[in-house]
N, C-alpha and C positions, 0 to 999 in steps of 0.2 A: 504494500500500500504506500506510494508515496505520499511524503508528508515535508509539503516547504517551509513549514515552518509550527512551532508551538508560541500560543500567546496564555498567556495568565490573566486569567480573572479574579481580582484578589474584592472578595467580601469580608466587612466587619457585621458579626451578629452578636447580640446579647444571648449568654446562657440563660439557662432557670434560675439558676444564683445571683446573676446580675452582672454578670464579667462580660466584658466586652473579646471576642475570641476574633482574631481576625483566620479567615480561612482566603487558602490559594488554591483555585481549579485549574489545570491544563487543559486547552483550546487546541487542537488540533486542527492545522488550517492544510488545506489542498489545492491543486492547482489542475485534478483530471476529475472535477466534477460537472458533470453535463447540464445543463440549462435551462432544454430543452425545449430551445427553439433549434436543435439540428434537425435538419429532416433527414428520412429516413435517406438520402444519397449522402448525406455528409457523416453520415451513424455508421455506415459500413466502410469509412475511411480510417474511421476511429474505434478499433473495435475493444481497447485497451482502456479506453474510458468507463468513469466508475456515472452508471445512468442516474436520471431522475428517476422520482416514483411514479408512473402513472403511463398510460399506452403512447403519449407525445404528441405535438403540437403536430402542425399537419403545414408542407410549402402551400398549399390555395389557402391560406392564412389570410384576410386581411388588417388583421391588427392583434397585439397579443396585450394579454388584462392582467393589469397586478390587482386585486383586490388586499384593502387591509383588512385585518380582523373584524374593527368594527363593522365595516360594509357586512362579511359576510354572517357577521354576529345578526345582525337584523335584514338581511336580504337574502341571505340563500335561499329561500323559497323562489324567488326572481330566476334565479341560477338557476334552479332545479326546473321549473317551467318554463324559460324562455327558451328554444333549443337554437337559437340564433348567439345565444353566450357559448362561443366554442375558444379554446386557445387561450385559456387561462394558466397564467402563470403562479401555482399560492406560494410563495415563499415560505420557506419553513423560519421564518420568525414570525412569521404572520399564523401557520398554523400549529407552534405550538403556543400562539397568547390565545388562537381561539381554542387548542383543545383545553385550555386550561378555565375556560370561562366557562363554555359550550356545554349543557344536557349529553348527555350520551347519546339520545337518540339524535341530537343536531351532529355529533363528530361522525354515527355509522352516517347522513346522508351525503354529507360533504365525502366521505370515502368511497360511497357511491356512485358521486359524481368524477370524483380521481380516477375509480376501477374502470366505466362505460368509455370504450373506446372512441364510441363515437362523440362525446361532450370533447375529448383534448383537454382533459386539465393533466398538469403536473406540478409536483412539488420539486422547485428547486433550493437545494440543502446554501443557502446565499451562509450561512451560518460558518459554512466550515470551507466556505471556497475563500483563496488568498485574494480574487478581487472584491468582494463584496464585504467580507466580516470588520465587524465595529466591534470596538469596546464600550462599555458601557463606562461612562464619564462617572466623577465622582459626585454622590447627592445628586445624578441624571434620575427622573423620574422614566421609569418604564415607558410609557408613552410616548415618549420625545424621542426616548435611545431606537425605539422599534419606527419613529418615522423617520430619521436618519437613516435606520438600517433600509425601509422601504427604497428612500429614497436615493440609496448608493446603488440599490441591486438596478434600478429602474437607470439610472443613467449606465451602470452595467450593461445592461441587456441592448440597450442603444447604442451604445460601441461597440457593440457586439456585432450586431447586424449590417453597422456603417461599414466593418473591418472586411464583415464576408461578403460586401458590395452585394446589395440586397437590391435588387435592382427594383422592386416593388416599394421600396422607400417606405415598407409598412411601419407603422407608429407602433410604441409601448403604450398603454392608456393606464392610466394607475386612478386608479378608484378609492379613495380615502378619504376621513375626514380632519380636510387639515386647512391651512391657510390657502385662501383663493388663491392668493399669488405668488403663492411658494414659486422660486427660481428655478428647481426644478422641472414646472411646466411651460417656462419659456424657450425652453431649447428645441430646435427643431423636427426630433423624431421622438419627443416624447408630447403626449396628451392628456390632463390631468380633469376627472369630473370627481367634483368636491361634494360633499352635502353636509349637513347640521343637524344635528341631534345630539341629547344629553350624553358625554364619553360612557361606556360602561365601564372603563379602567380609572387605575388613579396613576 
């Protein structure tokens, strides 16, 4: 398994006692994890690459969808009925804040919709890949670290596709709710639909 690198995650926690115990986790970061925006002609070039989860995005693609947590906290049903939502990308920071919020029975549909070949969703691991992973800043609240993280993997996926000369010039679309005019969504091959609701996280 190659590994370019190891980062630390250093947390301070209070015990039951009252002591403050600072703990260090190892991050495991990579550089052969797949995207999956490769289509299946660029998959059989690479076949040494470690895949996403989920059957893959498809080249008649016209645009690929980052969803954050919250979106699919309160809209998967959308997902789940619209069959015109295909080529979605969840980001696994994104899908472990939802499994961690999420009913059981919302994590089996969303797995549902990953397994059906025909929807194109996949999870990509942005968490452990060398271009996308963030550390979490210090006293960063959750929410902020996971819209940085969205927001690295999304211009990620955009140099991504500039790089394999995409001659379809399709957009990343990221779906969150965050500042209308996050910088972000002025960049050329990315597209940003915002909405407003009370956060479910802190």
């Amino acid at each position: 398994m190659p590994v370019v690198g190891v980062a630390h995650d250093v947390f301070a926690v209070k015990s039951r006692r009252g002591q403050i115990v600072r703990i260090i986790r190892e991050h495991y970061i990579r550089d052969d994890i797949k995207t999956g925006l490769e289509t299946s002609r660029n998959a059989k070039s690479t076949p040494k690459t470690q895949t996403s989860s989920g059957p893959g995005l498809h080249d008649d693609a016209t645009h690929f969808a980052i969803p954050d947590a919250n979106t699919l906290l309160r809209f998967l049903e959308v997902f789940e009925t619209a069959r015109d939502w295909k080529d979605v990308v969840i980001l696994q920071t994104v899908w472990d804040r939802f499994n961690s919020l999420a009913a059981s029975r919302a994590r089996a549909r969303l797995r549902r919709l990953i397994d059906d070949s025909s929807r194109r969703f996949v999870i990509f691991d942005n968490e452990h890949h060398s271009e996308t992973y963030l550390p979490r800043l210090s006293r960063e609240p959750t929410t902020s670290r996971d819209l940085r993280a969205v927001a690295k993997a999304a211009e990620f996926l955009a140099r991504l596709l500039t790089a394999n000369m995409d001659s379809k010039r399709r957009p990343v679309v990221v779906i969150w709710e965050a500042v209308r005019d996050h910088p972000l969504t002025k960049t050329e091959r990315i597209k940003g639909i915002t909405h407003n609701f009370d956060s479910q996280t802190s």
